[in-house]
C-alpha positions in Angstrom: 163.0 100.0 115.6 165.2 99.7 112.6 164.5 102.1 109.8 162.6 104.4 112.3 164.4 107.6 112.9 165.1 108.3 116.3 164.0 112.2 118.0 165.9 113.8 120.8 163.6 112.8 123.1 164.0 109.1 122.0 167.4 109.3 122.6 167.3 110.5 126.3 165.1 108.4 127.1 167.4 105.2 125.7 169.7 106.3 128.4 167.5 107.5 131.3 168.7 105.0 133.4 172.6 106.6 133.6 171.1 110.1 134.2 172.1 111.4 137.8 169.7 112.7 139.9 169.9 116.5 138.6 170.3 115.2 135.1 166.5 113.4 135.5 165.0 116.7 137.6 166.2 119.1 134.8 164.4 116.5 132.2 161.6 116.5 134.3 161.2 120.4 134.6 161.9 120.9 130.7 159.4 118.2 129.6 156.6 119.8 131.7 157.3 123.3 130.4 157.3 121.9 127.2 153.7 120.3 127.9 152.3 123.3 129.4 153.6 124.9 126.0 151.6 122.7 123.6 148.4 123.1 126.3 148.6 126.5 125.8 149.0 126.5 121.9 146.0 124.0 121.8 143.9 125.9 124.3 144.1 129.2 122.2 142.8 127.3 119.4 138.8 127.8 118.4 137.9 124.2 117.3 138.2 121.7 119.9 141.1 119.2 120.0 140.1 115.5 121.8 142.8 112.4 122.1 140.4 109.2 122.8 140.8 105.4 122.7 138.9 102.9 121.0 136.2 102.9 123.9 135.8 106.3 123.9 137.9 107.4 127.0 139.1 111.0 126.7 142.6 111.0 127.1 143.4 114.4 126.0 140.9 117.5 125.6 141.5 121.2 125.0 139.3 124.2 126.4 137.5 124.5 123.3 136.1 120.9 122.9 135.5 120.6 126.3 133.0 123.5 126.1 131.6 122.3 122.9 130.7 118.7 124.9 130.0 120.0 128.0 133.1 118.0 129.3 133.9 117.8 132.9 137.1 116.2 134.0 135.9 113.2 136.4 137.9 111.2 138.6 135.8 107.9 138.3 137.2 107.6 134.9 133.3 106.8 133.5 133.1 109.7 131.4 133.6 109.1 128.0 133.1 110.9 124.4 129.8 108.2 123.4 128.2 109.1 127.1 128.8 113.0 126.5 127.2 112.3 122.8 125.2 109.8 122.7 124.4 107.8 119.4 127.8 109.0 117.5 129.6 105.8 118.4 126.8 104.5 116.2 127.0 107.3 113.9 131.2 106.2 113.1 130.4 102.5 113.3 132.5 101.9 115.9 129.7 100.1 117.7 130.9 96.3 118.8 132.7 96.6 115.5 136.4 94.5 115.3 138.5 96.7 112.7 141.7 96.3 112.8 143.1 99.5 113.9 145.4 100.2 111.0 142.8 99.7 108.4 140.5 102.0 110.6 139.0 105.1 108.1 139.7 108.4 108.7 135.8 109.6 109.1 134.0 113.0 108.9 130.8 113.4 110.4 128.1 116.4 111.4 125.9 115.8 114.1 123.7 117.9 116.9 124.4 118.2 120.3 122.1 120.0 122.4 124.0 120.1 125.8 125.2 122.2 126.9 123.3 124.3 124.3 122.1 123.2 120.9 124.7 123.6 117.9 125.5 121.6 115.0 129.0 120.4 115.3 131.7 118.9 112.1 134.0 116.0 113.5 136.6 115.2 111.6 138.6 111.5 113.5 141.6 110.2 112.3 142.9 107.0 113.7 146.8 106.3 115.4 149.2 105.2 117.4 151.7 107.4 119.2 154.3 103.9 119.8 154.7 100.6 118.0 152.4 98.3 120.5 150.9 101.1 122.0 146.8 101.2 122.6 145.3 102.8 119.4 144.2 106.2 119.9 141.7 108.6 117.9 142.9 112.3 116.9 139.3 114.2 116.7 138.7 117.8 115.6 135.4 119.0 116.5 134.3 122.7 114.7 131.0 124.4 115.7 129.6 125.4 112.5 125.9 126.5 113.8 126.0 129.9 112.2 127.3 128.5 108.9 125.0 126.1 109.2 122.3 127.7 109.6 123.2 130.7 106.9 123.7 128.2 104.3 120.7 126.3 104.6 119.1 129.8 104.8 120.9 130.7 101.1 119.9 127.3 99.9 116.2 127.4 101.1 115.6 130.5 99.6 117.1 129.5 96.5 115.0 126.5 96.0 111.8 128.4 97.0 112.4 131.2 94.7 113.6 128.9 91.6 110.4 126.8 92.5 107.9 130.1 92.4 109.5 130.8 89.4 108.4 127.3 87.2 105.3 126.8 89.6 103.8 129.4 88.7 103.8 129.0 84.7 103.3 125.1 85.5 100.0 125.2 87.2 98.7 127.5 84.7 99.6 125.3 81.8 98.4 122.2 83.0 95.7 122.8 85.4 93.2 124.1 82.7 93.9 121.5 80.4 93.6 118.8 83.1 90.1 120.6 83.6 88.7 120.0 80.2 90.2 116.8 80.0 88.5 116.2 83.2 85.0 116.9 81.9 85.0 115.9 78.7 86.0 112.2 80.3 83.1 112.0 81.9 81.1 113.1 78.8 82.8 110.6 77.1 81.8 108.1 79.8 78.1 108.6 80.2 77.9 108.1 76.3 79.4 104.9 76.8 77.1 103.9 79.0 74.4 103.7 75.7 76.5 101.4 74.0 76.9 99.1 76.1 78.5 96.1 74.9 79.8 96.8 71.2 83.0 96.5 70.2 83.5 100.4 69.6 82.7 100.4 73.7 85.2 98.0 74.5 88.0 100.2 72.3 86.6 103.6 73.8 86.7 102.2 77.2 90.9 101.0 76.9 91.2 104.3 75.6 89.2 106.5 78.8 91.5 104.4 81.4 95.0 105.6 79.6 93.5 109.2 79.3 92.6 109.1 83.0 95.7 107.5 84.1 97.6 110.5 82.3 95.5 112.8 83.9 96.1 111.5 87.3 100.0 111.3 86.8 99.9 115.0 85.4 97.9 116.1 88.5 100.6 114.4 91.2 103.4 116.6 89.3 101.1 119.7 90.3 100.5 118.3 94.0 104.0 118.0 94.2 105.0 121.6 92.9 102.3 122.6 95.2 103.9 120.5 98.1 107.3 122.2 97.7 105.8 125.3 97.1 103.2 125.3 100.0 104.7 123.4 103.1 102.4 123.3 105.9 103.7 123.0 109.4 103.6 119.4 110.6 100.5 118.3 113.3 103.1 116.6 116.0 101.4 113.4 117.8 103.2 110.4 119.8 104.3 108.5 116.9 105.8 105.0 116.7 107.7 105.1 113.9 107.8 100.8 113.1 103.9 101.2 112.9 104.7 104.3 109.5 107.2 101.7 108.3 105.4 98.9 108.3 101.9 100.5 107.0 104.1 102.2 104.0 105.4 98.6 103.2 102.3 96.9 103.5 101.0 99.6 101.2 103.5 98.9 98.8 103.9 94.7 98.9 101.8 94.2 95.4 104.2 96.4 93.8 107.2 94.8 95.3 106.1 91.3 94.3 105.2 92.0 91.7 109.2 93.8 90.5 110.2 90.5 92.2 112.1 91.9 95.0 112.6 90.6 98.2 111.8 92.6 101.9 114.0 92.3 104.7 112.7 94.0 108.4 114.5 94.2 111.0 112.7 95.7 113.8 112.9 95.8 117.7 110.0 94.9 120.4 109.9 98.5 122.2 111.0 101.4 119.9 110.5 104.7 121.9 108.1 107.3 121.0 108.6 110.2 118.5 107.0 113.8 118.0 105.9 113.5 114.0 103.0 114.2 111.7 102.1 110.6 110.9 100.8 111.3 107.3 104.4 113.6 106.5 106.6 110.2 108.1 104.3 108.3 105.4 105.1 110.4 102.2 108.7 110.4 103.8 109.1 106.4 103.8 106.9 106.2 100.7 109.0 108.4 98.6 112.1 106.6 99.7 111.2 103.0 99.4 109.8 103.5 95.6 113.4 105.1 95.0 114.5 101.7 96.1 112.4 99.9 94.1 113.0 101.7 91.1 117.0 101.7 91.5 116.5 98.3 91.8 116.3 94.9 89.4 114.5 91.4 90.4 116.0 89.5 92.5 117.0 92.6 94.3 117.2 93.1 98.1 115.1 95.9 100.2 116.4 96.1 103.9 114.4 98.4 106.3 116.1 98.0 109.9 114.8 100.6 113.0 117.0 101.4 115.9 117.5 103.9 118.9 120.1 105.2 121.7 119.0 107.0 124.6 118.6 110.3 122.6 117.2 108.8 118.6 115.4 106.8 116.7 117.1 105.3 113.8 115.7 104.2 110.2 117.3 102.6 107.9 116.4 101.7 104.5 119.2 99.9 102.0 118.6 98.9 98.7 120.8 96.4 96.5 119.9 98.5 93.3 122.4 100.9 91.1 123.7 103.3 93.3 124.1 106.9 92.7 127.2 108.5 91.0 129.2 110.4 92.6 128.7 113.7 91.1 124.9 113.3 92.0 125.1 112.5 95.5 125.4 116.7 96.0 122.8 117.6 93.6 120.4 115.0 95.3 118.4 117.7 97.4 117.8 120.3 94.8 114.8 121.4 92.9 114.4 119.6 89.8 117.3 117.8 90.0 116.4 113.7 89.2 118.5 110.3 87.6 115.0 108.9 86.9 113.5 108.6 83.6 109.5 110.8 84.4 111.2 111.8 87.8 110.3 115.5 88.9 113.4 115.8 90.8 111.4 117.2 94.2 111.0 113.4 96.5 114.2 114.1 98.0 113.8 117.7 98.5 110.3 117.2 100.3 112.2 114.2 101.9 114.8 117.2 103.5 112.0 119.5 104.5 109.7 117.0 106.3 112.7 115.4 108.6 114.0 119.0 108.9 110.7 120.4 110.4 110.5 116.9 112.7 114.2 117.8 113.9 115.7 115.4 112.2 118.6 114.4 109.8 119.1 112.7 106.3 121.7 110.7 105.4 123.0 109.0 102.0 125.6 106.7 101.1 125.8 105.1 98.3 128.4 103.5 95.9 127.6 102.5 92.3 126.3 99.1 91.4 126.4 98.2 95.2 123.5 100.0 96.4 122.4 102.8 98.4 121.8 103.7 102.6 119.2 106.4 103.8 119.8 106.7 107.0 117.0 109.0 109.2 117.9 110.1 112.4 114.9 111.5 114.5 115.0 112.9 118.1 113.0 110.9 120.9 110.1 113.2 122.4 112.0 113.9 125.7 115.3 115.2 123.4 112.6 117.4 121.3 111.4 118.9 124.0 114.7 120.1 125.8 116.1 121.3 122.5 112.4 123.3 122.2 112.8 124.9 126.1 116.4 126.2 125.2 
């Protein structure tokens, strides 16, 4: 190819066909030494090194990735990086996708595995092609980060709880007594009302009752929700259909969505397997989420809420056409306090984290600015739970 410098290699092999018999065994035995070289280099490495093709055949794999997947060389040819992890063909959008290989992303991605044994795994795939013409390959480095994992959210968790104590604490002291008196003299108020009946100072003092008691009830959700993050209790796991949480939370919420003019797209299978969940938790989960949605969003905008599954999860996915989330906030979305919203407390997404955390699950966010924003929520089946509970 012109403009293509040409290796050593590519030069012998341009003239392969006038090398004598010894010539071609001595390029032989010095290829093969040079392959058992690199195997060696790669197999002394810690992450795991993998060489697959667009469907996922495993061309190449080192000791260490084979361990990490529970990889067994098999001479059928059926075993393939999407059947050893199942859902993270999904997961990279390579499912019956057409991208032209050149314009293919380099992705990162963390995931679970839990076979052989359970451990939280950082894949970092990079597409190419080793020849002009030739099939187009994938160059994946898989690192087990389970104990830095684990440590950090550790750090983080304790973090959060300790700033939260911190605030709670003074919080509930400074607004739970006055919601008290506010409370009671309310219903003083009321029962006076009730003797004047029909005047026009009753009329006034009545407009003026419903905005004190609406304050009062939007100043006693900030408390339930310091108390919420403060207090977790463990969640009461049942058989749970998750399209039946979905569409109760959206039924819930359909006045409100007519009524910002925004329209409701669902997108939801026949037969969705069974989940282990605490019903009422997946309902302040999808509730919190959707009236992000709706909030990020103007009328006219576009709510999409789509439910999937592979043989190991159930998928939900929630898209919204609203304003996106900078870049510099999409790290700071899961701490305390931390909010874009105008009145926001900043602790929905955190208690969004804990809840799919303690169901096994995972959160994730994309977004991009005056496009809109994904949550995707990945939760295990019950048979997967189960396994990952016996090891």
């Amino acid at each position: 190819m012109a403009g293509k410098k040409q290796t050593a290699l590519d030069k012998v092999i341009g003239r392969i066909d006038r090398l004598d018999a010894a010539s071609l065994r001595t390029l032989v035995e010095k290829l093969a030494r040079e392959r058992a070289l690199l195997g060696s280099v790669f197999n002394t490495l810690q992450e795991g090194v993998m060489v697959i093709t667009e469907d996922g055949e495993i061309d190449y794999i080192n000791d260490a990735g084979a361990n990490l997947i529970g990889y067994r060389e098999s001479g059928d040819g059926e075993t393939t990086l999407w059947r050893l992890v199942p859902g993270l063909r999904a997961s990279l959008g390579m499912e019956g996708v057409q991208t032209p290989h050149a314009s293919a992303p380099v992705v990162t991605r963390e995931f679970e595995l839990t076979y052989p044994q359970p451990r939280v795994v950082r894949l970092y795939m990079v597409p190419f092609n080793e020849v002009e013409n030739d099939e187009p390959r994938h160059a994946i480095i898989l690192t087990d980060i389970t104990n830095e994992k684990k440590s950090t959210e550790e750090l983080i968790e304790n973090e959060k709880i300790s700033s939260i104590l911190l605030l709670a604490a003074g919080v509930a002291h400074e607004l739970g007594n006055p919601l008290n008196s506010l409370t009671i003299h309310l219903q003083l108020i009321e029962r006076k009302l009730k003797k004047l009946k029909g005047s026009k100072e009753a009329a006034s003092l009545e407009e003026s009752i419903r905005v004190c008691q609406g304050e009062v009830t939007r100043l006693d959700g900030i408390i339930r929700n310091f108390l919420e993050a403060i207090r977790p209790r463990p969640p009461d796991l049942s058989e749970t259909n998750v399209v039946e949480i979905v569409e109760d939370v959206v039924t819930f919420q359909a006045k409100e969505l007519e009524d910002r003019g925004l329209q409701v797209e669902l997108d939801f299978p026949k037969d969705v397997p069974v989940i282990m969940a605490d019903r009422n938790q997946l309902k302040q989960v999808f509730f919190n989420l959707v009236k992000n949605a709706m909030e990020a969003m103007e009328p006219g905008g576009r709510l999409n809420l789509r439910v999937r599954a592979d043989d190991e999860s159930v998928f939900v996915r929630i898209a919204d056409t609203g304003s996106g989330i900078k870049t510099d906030d999409l790290a700071k979305l899961f701490s305390p306090y931390h909010t874009t919203k105008v009145g926001g407390h900043g602790l929905g997404l955190m208690i969004v984290q804990r809840i799919m955390r303690d169901h096994g699950g995972h959160i994730g966010i994309e977004s991009k600015q005056h496009a809109g924003t994904v949550v995707t929520l990945q939760f295990p089946q019950k048979h997967r739970r189960v396994r990952m509970l016996q090891a």
